[in-house]
N, C-alpha and C positions, 0 to 999 in steps of 0.2 A: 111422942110420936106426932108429926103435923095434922092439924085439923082436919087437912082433906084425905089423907091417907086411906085406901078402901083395905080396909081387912076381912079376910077370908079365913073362916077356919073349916075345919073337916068337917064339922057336923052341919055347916046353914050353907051349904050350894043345895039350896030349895030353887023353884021356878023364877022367883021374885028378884035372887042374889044373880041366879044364871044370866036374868037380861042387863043386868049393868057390864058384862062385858059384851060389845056386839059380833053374833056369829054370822058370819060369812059364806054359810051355807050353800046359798045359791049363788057365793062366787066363787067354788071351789072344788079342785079335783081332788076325788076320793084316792086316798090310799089306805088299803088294807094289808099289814105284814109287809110293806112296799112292793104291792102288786097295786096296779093303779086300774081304777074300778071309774071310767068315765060315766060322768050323771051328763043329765040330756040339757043340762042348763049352764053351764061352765069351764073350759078347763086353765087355769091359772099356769103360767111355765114352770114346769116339774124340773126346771135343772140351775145351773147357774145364769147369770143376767149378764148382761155389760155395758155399764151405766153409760148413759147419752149424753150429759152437757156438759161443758167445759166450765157451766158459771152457775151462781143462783138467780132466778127467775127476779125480776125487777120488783117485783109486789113483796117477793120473801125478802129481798136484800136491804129493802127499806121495811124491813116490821122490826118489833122490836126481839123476836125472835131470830133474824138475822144478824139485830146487832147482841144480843148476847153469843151467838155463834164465834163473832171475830171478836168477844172479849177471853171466851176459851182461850188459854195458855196451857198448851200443851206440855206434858212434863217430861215424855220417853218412856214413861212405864204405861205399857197399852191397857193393861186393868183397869188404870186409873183414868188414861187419857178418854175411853170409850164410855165409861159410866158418868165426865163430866160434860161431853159434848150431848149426850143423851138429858142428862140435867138442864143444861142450856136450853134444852126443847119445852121442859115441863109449863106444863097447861095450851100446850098449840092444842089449836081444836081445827079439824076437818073442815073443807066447803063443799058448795055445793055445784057448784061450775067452775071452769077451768082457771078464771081469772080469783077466782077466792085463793090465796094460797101463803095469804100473810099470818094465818095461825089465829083468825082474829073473829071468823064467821063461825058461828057455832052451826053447824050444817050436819047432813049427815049424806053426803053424796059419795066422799071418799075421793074427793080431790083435794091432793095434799102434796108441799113441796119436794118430799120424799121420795112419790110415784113419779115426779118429773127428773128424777139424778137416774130411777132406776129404766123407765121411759115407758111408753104406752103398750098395752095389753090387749090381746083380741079375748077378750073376759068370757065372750058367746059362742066363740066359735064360726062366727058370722063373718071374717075379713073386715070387720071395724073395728079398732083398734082405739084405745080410749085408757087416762092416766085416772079415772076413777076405780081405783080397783082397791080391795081389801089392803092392809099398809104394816099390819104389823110386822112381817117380816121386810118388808122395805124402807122401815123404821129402822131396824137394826143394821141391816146392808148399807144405809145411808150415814148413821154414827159410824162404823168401821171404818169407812172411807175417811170422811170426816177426823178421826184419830189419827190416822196413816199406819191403820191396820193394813198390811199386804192381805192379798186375793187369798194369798196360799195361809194365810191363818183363818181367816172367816170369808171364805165363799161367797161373792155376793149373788142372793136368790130374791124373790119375793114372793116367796113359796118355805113354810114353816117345814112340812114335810117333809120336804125335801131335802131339808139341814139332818132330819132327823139323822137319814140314811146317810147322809155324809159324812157326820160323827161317829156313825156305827163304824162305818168305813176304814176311818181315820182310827178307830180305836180309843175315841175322843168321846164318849156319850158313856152316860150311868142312870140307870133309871133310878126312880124313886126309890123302889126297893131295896137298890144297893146297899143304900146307909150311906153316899156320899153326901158328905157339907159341900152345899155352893161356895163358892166365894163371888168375890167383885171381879165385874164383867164376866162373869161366865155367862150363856145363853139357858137360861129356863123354857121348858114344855110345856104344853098344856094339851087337853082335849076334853071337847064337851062330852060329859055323859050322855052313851046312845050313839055317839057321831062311830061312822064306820072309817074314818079319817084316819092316819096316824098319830097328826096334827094338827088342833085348828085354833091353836095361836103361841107367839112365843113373846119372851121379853130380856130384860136385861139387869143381871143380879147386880144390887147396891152392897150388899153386904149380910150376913147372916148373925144372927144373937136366939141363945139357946135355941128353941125350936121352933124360929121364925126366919125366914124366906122375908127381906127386901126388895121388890124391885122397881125397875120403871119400865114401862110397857109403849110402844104407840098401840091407836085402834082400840084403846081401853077407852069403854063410855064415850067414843069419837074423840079422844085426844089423848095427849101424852098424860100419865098420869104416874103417880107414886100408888103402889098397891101391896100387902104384907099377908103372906100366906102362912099359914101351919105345916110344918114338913112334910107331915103325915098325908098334908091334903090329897085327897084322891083327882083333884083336877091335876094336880102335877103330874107328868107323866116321865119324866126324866131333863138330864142336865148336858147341852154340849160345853165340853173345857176347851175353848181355842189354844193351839200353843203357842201362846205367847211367850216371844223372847225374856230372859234375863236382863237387865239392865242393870244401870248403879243409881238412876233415879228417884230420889225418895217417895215411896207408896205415899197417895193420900186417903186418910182417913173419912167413913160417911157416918161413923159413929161414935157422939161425943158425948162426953161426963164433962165437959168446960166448953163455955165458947170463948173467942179470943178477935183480938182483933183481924182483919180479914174482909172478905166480899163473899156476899150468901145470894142467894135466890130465894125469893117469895116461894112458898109452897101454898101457902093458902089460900083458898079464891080469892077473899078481901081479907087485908090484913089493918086493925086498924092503930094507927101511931099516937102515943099519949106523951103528957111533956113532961109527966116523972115515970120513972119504974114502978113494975107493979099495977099496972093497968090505972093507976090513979092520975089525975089530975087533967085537964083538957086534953081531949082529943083532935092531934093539929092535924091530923091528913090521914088516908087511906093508901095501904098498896096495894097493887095486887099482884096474881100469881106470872111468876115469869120477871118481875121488875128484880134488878141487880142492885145491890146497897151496900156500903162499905159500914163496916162495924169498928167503931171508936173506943169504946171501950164496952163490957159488960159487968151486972151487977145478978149474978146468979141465972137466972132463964131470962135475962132483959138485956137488950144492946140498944146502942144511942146509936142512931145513924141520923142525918141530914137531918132529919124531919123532927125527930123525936125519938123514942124507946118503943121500942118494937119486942114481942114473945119472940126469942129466939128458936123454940122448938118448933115454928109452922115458916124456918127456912131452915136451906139447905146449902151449907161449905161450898165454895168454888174459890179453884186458882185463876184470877183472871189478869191480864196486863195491867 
């Protein structure tokens, strides 16, 4: 499991584990049973969006999260296509003004290249309108796109809630309790204990193995993040299944008993490169999270890329051109 991976199990969402995800509280509209229960400090758009630009923002297009974006090769299987353009993202972190939006200011403003596809928000209620607004569902709105998921399989919101009700809708959502297994790219629920919310955050399943939940989140800890829950968790609240098409595209895998040759992503904050396998011998370079590397051959959990022999398990598979 990669170094930075946050795991959650049922019994430690104590105070301490609660704030490492960040809640949105005061930028959000209450839903209770989807009866919508306005607080006096926020209300977020309760329906669908319709994203504003035609391009990405010149600060994103030149990060290096831009350019893993256009190394994405997309395959035609939307499962697969949506959970590696959301990969592509892992470790962007949030800014704090509008020009931060390279993935790169560790900030906690909530300005992010995501809230500028989905467009600016009157967060107050005041007739100001502003792209720093809570992101995790504008995270996932933004990968669907991004994939060439159609409107009519995932709705784009930036509003978690409101998916909820959509999936109900659709006939498309299983809560916890059902006993359904996620799979990849399905959309996962959450809500904070006490919140009168329906919703107060989602993310996007990697994969599931026995009684653990994968996935990658925006707006986790202020960035894209890799995070693994316990089924049973009582922070889960339920599962939306987009319908995504059949294809003849072969599924790709995010969980492996070999590595192989191939292109990974950095998952680990700093990763550091040794000039044998095995963590032994001079250490030539550092990577870090978000960097793309082609793997040459492996020797059990070590791959030789450019630099040197890297842990294979603190990256993560990607199809890229």
């Amino acid at each position: 499991m990669p170094s930075n991976l946050t795991h959650h199990k049922k019994q430690s969402h104590d105070t301490a584990e609660r704030r490492l995800h960040k809640k949105p509280i005061r930028l959000a509209l209450r839903l209770a049973c989807g009866t919508l229960a306005l607080t006096a400090l926020l209300a977020l758009p309760v329906g669908a969006v319709t994203p504003t630009y035609p391009r990405l923002t010149e600060s994103y297009a030149n990060s290096r999260y831009g350019i893993n974006l256009r190394y994405v090769n997309l395959t035609g299987d939307a499962r697969t296509d949506i959970v590696m353009v959301a990969m592509s993202q892992l470790g962007y972190c949030e800014g704090d003004c509008a020009s931060q939006t390279n993935g790169e200011h560790a900030g906690s403003g909530n300005f992010v290249e995501y809230n500028y596809f989905n467009g600016a928000v009157d967060q107050y209620g005041n007739g100001k309108r502003t792209y720093g607004y809570p992101w995790c569902a504008s995270f996932v709105t933004w990968c669907a796109y991004m994939a060439g998921i159609p409107e009519s399989t995932v709705t784009p919101s930036v509003n978690c809630a409101y998916w909820v009700n959509w999936f109900r809708s659709c006939d498309n959502y299983y809560s916890r309790s059902s006993g359904y297994v996620p799979q990849k790219g399905d959309l996962i629920f959450f809500r904070d204990a006490g919140s009168p919310k329906l919703s107060t955050h989602v993310g996007i399943v990697r994969y599931t193995c026995g009684n653990t939940v994968y996935t990658i989140e925006g707006n986790q800890n202020q960035q894209v993040s890799l995070v693994a829950y316990d089924l049973s968790d009582p922070y889960i609240i339920g599962y939306g299944v987009p319908d995504y098409k059949e294809n003849c595209a072969s599924g790709f895998t995010f969980l492996l008993d070999a590595y192989t040759e191939g292109n990974y992503i950095i998952a680990a904050p700093l990763l550091p490169v040794f000039a044998s396998p095995g963590g032994t011998g001079k250490q030539t370079a550092t990577l870090r999270r978000g960097d793309l590397m082609h793997i040459y051959e492996s020797r059990g959990m070590w791959g030789r890329t450019d630099y040197g022999w890297i842990h294979m398990p603190d990256t993560q598979p990607v199809e890229v051109k």
